[in-house]
ChimeraX commands (.cxc) that place a marker at each C-alpha (Angstrom):
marker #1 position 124.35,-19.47,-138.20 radius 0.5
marker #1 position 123.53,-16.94,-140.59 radius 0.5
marker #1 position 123.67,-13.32,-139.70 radius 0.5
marker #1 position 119.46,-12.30,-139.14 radius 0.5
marker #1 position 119.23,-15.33,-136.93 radius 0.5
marker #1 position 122.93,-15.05,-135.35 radius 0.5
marker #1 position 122.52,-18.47,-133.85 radius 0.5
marker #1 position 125.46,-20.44,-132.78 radius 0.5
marker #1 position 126.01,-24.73,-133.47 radius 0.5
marker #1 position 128.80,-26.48,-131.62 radius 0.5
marker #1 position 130.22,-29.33,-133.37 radius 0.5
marker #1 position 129.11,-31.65,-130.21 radius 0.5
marker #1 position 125.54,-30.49,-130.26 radius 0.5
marker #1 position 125.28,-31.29,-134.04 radius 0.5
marker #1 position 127.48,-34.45,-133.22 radius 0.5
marker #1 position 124.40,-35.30,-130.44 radius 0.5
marker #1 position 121.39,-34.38,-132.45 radius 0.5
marker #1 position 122.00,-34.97,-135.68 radius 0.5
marker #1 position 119.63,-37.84,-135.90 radius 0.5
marker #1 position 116.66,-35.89,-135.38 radius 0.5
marker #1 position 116.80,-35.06,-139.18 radius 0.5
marker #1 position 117.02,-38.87,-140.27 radius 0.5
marker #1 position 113.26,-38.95,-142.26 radius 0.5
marker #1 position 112.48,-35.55,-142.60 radius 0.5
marker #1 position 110.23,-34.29,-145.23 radius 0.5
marker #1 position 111.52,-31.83,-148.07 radius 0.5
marker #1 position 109.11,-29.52,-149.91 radius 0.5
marker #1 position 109.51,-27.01,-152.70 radius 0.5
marker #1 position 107.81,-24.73,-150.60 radius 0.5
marker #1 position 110.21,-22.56,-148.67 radius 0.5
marker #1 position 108.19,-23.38,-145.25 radius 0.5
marker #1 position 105.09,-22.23,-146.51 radius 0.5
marker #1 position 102.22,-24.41,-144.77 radius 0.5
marker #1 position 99.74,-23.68,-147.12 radius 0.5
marker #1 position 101.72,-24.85,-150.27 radius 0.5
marker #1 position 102.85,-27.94,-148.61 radius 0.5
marker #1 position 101.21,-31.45,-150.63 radius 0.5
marker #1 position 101.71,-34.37,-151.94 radius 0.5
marker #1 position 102.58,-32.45,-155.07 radius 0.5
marker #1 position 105.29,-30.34,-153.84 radius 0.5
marker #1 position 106.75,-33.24,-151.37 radius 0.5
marker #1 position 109.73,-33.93,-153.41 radius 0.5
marker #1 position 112.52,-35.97,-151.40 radius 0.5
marker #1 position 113.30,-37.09,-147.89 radius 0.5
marker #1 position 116.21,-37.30,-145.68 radius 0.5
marker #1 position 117.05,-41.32,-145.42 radius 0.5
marker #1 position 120.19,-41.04,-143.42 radius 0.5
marker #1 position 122.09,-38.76,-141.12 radius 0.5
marker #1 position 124.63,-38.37,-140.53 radius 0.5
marker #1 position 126.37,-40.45,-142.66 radius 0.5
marker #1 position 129.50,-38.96,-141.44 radius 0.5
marker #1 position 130.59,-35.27,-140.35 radius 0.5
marker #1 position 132.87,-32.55,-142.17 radius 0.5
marker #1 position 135.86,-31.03,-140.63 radius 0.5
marker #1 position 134.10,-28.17,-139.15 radius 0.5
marker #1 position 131.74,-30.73,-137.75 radius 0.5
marker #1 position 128.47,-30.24,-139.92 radius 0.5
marker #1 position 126.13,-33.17,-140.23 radius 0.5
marker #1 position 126.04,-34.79,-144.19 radius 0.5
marker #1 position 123.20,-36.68,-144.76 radius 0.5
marker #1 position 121.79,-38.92,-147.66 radius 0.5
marker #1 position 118.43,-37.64,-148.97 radius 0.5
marker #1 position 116.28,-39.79,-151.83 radius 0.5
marker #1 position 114.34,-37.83,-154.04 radius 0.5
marker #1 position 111.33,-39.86,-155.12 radius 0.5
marker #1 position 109.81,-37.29,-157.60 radius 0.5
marker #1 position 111.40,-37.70,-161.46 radius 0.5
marker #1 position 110.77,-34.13,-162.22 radius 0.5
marker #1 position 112.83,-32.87,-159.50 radius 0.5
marker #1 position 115.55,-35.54,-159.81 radius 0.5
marker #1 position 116.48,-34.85,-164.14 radius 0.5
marker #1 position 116.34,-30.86,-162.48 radius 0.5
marker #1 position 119.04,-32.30,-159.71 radius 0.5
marker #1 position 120.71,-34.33,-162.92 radius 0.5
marker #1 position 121.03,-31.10,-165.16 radius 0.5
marker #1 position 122.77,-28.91,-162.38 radius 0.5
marker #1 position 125.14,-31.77,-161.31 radius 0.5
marker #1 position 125.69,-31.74,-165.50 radius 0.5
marker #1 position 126.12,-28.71,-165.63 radius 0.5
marker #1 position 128.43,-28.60,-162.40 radius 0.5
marker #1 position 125.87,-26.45,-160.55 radius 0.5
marker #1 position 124.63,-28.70,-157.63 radius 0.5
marker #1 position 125.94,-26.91,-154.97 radius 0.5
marker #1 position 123.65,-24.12,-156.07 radius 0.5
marker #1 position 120.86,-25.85,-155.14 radius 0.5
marker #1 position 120.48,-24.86,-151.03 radius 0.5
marker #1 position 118.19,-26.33,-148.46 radius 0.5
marker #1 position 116.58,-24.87,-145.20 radius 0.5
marker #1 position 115.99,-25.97,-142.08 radius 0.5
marker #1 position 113.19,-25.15,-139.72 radius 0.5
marker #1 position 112.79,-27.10,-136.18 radius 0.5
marker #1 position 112.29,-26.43,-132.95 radius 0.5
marker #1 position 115.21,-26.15,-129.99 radius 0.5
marker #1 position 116.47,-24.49,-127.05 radius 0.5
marker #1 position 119.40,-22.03,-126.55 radius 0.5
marker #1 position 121.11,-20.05,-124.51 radius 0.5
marker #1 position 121.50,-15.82,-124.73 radius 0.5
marker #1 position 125.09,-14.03,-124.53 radius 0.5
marker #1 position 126.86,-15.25,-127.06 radius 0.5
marker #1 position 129.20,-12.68,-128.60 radius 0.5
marker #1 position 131.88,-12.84,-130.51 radius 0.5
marker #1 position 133.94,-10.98,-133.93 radius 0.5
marker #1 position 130.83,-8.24,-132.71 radius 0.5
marker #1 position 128.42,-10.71,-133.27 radius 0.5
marker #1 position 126.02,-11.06,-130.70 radius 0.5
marker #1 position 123.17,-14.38,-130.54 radius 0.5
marker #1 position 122.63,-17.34,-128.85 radius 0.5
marker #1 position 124.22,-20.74,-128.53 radius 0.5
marker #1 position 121.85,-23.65,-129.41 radius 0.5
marker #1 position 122.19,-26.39,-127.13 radius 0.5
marker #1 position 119.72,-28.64,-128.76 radius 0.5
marker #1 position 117.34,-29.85,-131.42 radius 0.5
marker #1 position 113.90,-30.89,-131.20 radius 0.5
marker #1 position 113.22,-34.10,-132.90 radius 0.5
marker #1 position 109.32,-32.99,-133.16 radius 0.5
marker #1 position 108.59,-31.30,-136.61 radius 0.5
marker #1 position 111.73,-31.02,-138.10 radius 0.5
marker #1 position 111.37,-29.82,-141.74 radius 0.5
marker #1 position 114.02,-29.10,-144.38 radius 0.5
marker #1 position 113.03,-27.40,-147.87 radius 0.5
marker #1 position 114.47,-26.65,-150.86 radius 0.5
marker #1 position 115.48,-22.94,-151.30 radius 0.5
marker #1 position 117.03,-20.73,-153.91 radius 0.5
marker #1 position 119.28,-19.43,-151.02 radius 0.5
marker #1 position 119.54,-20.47,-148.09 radius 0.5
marker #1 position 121.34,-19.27,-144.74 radius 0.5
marker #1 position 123.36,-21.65,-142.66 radius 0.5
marker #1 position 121.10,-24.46,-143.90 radius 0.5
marker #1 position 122.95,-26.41,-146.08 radius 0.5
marker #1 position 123.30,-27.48,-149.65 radius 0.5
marker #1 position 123.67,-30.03,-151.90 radius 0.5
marker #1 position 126.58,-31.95,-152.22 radius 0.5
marker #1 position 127.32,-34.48,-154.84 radius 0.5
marker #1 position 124.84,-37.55,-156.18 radius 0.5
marker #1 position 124.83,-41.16,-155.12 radius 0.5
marker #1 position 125.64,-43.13,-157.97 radius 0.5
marker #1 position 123.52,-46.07,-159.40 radius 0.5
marker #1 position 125.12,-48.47,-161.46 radius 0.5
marker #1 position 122.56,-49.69,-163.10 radius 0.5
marker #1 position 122.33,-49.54,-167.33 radius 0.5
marker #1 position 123.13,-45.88,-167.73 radius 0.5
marker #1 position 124.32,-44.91,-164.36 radius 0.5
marker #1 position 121.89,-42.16,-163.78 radius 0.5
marker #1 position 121.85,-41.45,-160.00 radius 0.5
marker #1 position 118.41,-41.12,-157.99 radius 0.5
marker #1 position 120.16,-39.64,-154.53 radius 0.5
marker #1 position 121.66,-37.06,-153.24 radius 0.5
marker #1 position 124.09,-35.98,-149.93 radius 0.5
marker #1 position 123.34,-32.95,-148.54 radius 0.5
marker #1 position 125.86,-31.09,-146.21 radius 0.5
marker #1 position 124.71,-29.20,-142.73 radius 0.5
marker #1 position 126.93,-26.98,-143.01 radius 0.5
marker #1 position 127.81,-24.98,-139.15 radius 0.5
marker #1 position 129.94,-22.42,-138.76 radius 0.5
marker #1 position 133.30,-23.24,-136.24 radius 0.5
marker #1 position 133.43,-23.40,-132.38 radius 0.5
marker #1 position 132.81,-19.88,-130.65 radius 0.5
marker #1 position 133.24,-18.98,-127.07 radius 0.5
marker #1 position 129.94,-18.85,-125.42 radius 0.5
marker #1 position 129.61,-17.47,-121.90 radius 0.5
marker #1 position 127.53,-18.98,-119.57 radius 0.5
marker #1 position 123.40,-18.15,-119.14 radius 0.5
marker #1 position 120.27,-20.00,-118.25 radius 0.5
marker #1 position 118.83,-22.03,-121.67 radius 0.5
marker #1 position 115.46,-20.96,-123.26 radius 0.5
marker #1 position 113.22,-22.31,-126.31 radius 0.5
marker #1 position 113.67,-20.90,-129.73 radius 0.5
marker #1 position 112.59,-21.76,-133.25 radius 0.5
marker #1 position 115.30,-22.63,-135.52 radius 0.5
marker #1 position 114.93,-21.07,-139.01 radius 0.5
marker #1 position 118.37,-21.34,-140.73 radius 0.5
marker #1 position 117.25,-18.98,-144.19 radius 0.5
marker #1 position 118.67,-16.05,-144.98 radius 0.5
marker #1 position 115.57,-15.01,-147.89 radius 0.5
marker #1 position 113.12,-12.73,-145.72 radius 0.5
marker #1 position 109.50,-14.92,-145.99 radius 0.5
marker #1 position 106.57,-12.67,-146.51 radius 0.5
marker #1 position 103.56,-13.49,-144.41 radius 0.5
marker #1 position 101.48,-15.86,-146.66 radius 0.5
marker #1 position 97.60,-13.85,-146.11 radius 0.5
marker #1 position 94.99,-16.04,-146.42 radius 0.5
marker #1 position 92.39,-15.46,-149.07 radius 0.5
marker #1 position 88.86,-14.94,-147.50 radius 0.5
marker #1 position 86.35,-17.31,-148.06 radius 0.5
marker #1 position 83.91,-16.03,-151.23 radius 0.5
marker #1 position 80.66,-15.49,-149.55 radius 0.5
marker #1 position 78.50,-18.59,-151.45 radius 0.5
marker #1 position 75.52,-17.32,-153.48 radius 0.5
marker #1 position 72.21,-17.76,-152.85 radius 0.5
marker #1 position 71.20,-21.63,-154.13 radius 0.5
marker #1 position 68.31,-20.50,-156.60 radius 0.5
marker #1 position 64.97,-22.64,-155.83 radius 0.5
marker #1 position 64.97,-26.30,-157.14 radius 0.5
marker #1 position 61.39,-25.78,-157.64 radius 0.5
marker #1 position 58.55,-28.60,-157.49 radius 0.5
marker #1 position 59.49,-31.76,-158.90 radius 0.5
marker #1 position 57.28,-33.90,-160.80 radius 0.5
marker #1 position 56.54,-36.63,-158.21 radius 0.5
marker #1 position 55.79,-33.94,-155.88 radius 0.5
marker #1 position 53.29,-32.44,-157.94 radius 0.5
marker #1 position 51.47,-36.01,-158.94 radius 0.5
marker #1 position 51.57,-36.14,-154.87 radius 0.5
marker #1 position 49.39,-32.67,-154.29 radius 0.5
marker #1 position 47.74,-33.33,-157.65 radius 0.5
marker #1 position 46.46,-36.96,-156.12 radius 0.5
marker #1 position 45.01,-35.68,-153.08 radius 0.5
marker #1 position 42.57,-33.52,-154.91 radius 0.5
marker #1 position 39.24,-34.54,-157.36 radius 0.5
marker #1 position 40.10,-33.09,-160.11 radius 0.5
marker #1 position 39.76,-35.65,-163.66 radius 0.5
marker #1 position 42.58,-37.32,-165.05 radius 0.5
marker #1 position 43.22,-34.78,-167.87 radius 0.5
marker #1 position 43.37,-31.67,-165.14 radius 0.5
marker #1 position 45.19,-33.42,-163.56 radius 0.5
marker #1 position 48.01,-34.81,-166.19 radius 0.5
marker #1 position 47.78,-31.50,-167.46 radius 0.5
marker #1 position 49.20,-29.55,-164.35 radius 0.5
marker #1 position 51.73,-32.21,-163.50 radius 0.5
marker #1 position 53.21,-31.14,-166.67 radius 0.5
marker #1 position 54.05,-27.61,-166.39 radius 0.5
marker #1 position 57.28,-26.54,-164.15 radius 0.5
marker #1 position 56.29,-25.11,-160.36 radius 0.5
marker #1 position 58.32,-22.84,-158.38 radius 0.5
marker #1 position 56.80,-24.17,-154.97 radius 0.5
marker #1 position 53.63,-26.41,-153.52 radius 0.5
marker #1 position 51.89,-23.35,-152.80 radius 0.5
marker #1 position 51.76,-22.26,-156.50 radius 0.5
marker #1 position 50.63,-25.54,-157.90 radius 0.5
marker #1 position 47.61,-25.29,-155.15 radius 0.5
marker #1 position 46.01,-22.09,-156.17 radius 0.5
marker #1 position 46.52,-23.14,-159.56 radius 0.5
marker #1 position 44.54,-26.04,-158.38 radius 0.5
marker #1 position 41.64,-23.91,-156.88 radius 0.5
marker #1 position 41.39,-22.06,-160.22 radius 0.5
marker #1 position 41.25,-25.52,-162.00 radius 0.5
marker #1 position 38.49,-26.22,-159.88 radius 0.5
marker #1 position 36.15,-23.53,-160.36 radius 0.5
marker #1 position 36.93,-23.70,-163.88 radius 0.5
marker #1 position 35.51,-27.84,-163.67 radius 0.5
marker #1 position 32.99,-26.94,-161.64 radius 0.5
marker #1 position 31.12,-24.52,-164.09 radius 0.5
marker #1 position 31.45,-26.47,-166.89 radius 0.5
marker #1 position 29.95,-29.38,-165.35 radius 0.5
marker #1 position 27.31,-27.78,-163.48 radius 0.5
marker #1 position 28.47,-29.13,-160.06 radius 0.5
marker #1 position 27.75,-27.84,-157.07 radius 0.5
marker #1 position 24.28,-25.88,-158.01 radius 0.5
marker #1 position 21.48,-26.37,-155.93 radius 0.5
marker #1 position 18.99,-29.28,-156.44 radius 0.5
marker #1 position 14.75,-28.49,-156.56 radius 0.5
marker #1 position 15.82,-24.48,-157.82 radius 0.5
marker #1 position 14.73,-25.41,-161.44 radius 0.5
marker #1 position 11.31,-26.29,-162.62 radius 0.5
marker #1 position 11.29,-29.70,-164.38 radius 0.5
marker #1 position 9.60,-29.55,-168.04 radius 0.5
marker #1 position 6.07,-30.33,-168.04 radius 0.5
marker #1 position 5.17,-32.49,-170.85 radius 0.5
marker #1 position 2.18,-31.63,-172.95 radius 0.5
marker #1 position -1.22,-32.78,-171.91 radius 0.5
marker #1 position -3.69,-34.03,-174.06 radius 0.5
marker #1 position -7.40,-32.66,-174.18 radius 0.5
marker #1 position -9.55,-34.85,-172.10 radius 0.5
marker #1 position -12.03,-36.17,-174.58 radius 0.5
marker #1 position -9.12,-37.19,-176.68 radius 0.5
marker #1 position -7.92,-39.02,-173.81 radius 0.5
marker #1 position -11.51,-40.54,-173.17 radius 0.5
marker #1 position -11.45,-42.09,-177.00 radius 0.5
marker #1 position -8.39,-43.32,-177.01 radius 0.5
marker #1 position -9.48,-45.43,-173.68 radius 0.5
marker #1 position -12.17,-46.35,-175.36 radius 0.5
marker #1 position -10.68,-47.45,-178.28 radius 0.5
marker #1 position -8.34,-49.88,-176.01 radius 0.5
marker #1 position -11.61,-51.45,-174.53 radius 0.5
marker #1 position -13.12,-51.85,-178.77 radius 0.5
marker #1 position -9.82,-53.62,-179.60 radius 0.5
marker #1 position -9.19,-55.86,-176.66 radius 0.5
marker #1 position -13.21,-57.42,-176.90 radius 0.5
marker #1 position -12.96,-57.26,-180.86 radius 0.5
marker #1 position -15.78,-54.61,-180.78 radius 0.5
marker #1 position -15.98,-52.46,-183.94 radius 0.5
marker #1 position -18.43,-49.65,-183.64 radius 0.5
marker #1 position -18.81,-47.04,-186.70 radius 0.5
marker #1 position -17.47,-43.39,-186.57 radius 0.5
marker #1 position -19.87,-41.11,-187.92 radius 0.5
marker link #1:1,2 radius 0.2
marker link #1:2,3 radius 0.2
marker link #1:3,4 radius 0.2
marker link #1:4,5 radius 0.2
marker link #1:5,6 radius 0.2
marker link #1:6,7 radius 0.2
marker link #1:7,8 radius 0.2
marker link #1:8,9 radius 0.2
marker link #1:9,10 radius 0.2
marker link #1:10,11 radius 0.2
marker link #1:11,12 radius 0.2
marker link #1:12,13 radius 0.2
marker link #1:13,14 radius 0.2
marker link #1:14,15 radius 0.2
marker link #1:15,16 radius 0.2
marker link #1:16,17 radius 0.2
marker link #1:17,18 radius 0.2
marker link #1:18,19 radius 0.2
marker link #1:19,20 radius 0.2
marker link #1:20,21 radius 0.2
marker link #1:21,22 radius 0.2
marker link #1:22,23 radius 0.2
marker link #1:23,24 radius 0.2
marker link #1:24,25 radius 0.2
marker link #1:25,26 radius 0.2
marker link #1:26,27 radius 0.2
marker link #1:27,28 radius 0.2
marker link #1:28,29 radius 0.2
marker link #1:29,30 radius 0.2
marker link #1:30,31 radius 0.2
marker link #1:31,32 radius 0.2
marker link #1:32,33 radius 0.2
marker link #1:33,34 radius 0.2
marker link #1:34,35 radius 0.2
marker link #1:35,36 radius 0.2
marker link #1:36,37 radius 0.2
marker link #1:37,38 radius 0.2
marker link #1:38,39 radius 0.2
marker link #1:39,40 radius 0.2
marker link #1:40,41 radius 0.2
marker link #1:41,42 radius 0.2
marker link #1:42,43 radius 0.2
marker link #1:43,44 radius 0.2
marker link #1:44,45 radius 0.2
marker link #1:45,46 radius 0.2
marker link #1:46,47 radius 0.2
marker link #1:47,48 radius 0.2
marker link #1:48,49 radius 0.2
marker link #1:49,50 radius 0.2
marker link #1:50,51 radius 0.2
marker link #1:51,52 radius 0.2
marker link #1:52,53 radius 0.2
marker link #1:53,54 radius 0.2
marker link #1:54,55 radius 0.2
marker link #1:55,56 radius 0.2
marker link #1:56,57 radius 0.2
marker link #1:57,58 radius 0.2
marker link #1:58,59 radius 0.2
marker link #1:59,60 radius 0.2
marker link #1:60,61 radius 0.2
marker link #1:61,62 radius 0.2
marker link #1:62,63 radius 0.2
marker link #1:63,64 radius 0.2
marker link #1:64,65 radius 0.2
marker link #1:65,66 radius 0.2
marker link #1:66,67 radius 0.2
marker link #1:67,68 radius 0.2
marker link #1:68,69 radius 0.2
marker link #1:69,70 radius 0.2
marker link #1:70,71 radius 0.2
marker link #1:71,72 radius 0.2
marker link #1:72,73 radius 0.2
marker link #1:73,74 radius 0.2
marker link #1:74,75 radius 0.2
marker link #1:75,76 radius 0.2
marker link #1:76,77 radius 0.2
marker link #1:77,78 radius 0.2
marker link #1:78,79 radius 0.2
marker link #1:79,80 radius 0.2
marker link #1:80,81 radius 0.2
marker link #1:81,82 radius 0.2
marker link #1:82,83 radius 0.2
marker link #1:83,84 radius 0.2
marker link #1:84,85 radius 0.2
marker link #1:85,86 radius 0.2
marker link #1:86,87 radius 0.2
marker link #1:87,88 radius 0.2
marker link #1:88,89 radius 0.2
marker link #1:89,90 radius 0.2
marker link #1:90,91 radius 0.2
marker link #1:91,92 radius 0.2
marker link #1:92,93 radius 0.2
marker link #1:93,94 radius 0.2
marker link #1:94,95 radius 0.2
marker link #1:95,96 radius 0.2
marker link #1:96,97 radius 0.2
marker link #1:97,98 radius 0.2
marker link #1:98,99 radius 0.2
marker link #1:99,100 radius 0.2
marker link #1:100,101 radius 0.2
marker link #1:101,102 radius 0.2
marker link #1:102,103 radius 0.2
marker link #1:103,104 radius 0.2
marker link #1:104,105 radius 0.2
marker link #1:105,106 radius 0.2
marker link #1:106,107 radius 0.2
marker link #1:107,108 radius 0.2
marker link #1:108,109 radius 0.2
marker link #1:109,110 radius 0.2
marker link #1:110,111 radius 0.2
marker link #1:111,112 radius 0.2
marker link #1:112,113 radius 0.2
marker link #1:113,114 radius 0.2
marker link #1:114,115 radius 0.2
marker link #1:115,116 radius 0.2
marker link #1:116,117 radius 0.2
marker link #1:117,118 radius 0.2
marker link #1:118,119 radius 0.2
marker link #1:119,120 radius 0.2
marker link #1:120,121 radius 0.2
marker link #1:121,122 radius 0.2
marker link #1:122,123 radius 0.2
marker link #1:123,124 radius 0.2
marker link #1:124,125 radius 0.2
marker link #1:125,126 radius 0.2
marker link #1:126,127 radius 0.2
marker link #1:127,128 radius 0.2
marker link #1:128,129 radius 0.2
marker link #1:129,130 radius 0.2
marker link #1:130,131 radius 0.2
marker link #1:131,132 radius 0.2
marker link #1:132,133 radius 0.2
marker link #1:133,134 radius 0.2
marker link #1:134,135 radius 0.2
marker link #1:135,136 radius 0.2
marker link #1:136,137 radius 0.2
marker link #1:137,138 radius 0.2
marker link #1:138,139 radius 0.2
marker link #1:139,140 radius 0.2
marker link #1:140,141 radius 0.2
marker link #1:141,142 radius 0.2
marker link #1:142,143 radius 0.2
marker link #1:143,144 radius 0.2
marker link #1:144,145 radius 0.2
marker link #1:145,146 radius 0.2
marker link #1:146,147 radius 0.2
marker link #1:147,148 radius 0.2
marker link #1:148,149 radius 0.2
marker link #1:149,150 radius 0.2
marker link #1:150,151 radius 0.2
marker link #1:151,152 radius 0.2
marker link #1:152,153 radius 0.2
marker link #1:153,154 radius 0.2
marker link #1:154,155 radius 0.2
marker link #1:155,156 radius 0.2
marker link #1:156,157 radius 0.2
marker link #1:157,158 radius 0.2
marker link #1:158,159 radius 0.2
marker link #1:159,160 radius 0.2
marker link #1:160,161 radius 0.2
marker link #1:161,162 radius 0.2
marker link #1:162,163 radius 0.2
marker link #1:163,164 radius 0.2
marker link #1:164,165 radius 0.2
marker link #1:165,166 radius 0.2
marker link #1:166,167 radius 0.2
marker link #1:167,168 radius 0.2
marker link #1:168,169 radius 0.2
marker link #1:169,170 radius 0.2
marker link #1:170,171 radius 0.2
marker link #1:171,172 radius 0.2
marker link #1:172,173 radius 0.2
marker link #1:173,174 radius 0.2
marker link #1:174,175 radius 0.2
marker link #1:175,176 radius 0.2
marker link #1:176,177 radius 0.2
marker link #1:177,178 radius 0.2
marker link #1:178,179 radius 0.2
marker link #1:179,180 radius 0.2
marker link #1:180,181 radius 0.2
marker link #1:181,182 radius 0.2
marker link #1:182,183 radius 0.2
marker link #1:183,184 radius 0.2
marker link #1:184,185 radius 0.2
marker link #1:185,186 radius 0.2
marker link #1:186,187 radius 0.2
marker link #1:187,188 radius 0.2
marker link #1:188,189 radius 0.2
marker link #1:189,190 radius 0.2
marker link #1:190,191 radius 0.2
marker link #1:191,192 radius 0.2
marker link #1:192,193 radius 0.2
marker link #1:193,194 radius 0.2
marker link #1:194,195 radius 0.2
marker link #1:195,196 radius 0.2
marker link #1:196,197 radius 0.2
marker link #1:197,198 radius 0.2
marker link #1:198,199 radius 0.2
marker link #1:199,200 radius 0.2
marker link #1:200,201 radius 0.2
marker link #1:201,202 radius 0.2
marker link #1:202,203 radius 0.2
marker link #1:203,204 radius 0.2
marker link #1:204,205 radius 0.2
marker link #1:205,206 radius 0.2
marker link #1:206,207 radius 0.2
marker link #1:207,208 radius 0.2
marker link #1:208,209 radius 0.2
marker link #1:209,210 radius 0.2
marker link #1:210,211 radius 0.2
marker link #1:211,212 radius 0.2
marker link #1:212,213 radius 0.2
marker link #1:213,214 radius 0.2
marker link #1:214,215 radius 0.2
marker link #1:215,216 radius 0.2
marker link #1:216,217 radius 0.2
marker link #1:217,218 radius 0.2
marker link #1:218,219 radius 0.2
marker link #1:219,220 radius 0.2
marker link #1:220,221 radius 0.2
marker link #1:221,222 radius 0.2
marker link #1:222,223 radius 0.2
marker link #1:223,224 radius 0.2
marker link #1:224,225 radius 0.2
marker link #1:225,226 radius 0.2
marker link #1:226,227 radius 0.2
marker link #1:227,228 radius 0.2
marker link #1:228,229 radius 0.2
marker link #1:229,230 radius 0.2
marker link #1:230,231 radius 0.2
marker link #1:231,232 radius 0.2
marker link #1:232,233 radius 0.2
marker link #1:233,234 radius 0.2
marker link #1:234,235 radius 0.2
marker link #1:235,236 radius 0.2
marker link #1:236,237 radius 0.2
marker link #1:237,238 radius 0.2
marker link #1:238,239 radius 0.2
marker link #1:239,240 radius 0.2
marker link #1:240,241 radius 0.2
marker link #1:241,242 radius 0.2
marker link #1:242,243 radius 0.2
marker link #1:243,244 radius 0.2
marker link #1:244,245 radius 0.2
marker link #1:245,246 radius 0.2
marker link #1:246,247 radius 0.2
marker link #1:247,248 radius 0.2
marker link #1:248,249 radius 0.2
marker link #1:249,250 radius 0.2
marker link #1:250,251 radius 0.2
marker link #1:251,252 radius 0.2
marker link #1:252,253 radius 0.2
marker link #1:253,254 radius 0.2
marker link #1:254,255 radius 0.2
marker link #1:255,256 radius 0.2
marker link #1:256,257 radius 0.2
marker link #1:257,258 radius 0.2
marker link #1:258,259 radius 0.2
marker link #1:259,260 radius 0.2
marker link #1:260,261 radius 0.2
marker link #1:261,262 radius 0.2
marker link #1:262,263 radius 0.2
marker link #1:263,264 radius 0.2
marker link #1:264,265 radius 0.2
marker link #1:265,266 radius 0.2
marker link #1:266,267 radius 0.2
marker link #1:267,268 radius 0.2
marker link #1:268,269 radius 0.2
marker link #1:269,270 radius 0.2
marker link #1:270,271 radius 0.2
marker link #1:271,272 radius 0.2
marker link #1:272,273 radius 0.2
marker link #1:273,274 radius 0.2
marker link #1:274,275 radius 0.2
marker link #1:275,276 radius 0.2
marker link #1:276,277 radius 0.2
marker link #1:277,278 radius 0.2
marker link #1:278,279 radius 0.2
marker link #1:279,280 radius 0.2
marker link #1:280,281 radius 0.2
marker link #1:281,282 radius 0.2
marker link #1:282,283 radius 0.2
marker link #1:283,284 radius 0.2
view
């Protein structure tokens, strides 16, 4: 392994887990949770091994599904800089402490955990591998739409001989910084809808005001119910003394119409009496 991690791979144990990459996931996210999508999902592992170097590393076939990716894979093979491009590999295993040797102390891994294996594509990478060569497709112009990669492990070292214990597998040489996570923007305050319309025909309908008070208030904007209803009181008293309503009855004197003298009265009677019998008497 690479010399932060100073882990240790036997050719066996790669021989005996090397499956557990088969379908793996690459990103283009350096193992970055939060960055990891749809959109940055690039390839993923289809078979391994397909067969084993001499120093016993694991090569595997890998399809990359996403064309942007593949013309970049296509320019560095064209430009005969593939093996530039590195991947690393994060997953989950046990090993076992004391392993020295050349003054290198670590621990051998004894195995690999099948259970969120990941493999990414990084500008450098430690003992995680790299890419190989491309799968060609013989199709019209040849262009190729695979890759190999090669897990590369370093050769056979001595271990001595202590109890096993769990350890996370991070074969990448590039330090990661700690990826802080933004704090959520306190939301601000959601302003007031205000009254709508229909509400306002619904307070408005409840009270007795005429149809033009009425029509009239449902058209203006309200903040709340509360507003609309002293308006309404306002509108009210406003009605009520133009129409005269609510003043008490019997606290006016009605007109009295003008009487007539009473021996006016007494010859127009009289005159009634003349007329009806055909009686004509002279004025003096």
């Amino acid at each position: 392994g690479n010399k932060k991690n100073n882990h240790y791979y036997s050719a066996e144990m790669l021989e005996k887990y090397a499956e557990v990459f088969k379908g793996a996931k690459m990103y283009t996210t350096d193992h970055r949770p939060d960055e990891k999508s749809v959109r940055t999902e690039v390839s993923q592992v289809l078979e391994c091994p397909i067969k084993f170097t001499e120093t016993g590393a694991p090569v595997a076939r890998v399809g990359v599904f996403d064309e942007q990716f593949a013309q970049n894979i296509r320019n560095r093979a064209a430009l005969g800089k593939l093996q530039d491009l590195n991947v690393s590999i994060l997953a989950n295993g046990t090993a076992k402490p004391g392993f020295e040797e050349g003054g290198r102390k670590g621990k051998n891994i004894e195995s690999i955990s099948a259970e969120g294996v990941n493999v990414d594509w990084v500008t450098r990478a430690g003992a995680g591998g790299r890419a190989l060569a491309l799968a060609e497709n013989n199709q019209e112009e040849g262009m190729p739409d695979k890759e190999q990669l090669e897990e590369q492990a370093p050769d056979e070292e001595l271990v001595e001989e202590a109890g096993t214990e769990p350890v996370d597998i991070v074969e990448d040489d590039a330090e990661t910084e700690p990826v802080e996570e933004a704090s959520p923007e306190p939301e601000p305050d959601a302003e007031p809808e205000g009254l709508s319309e229909a509400d306002a025909w619904r307070v408005l309908g409840e009270t007795a005001l005429p149809d033009a008070s009425r029509e009239r208030l449902a058209a203006r904007p309200w903040d709340s119910e509360e507003a609309l209803e002293e308006e309404i009181e306002k509108e009210a008293a406003y009605v009520a003394e133009l129409t005269g309503a609510g003043r008490p009855v019997g606290q006016e004197k009605e007109p009295v119409a003008e009487q007539k003298p009473a021996d006016e009265v007494l010859q127009e009677q009289l005159d009634a009496i003349d007329k009806r019998y055909g009686v004509y008497r002279e004025v003096n």
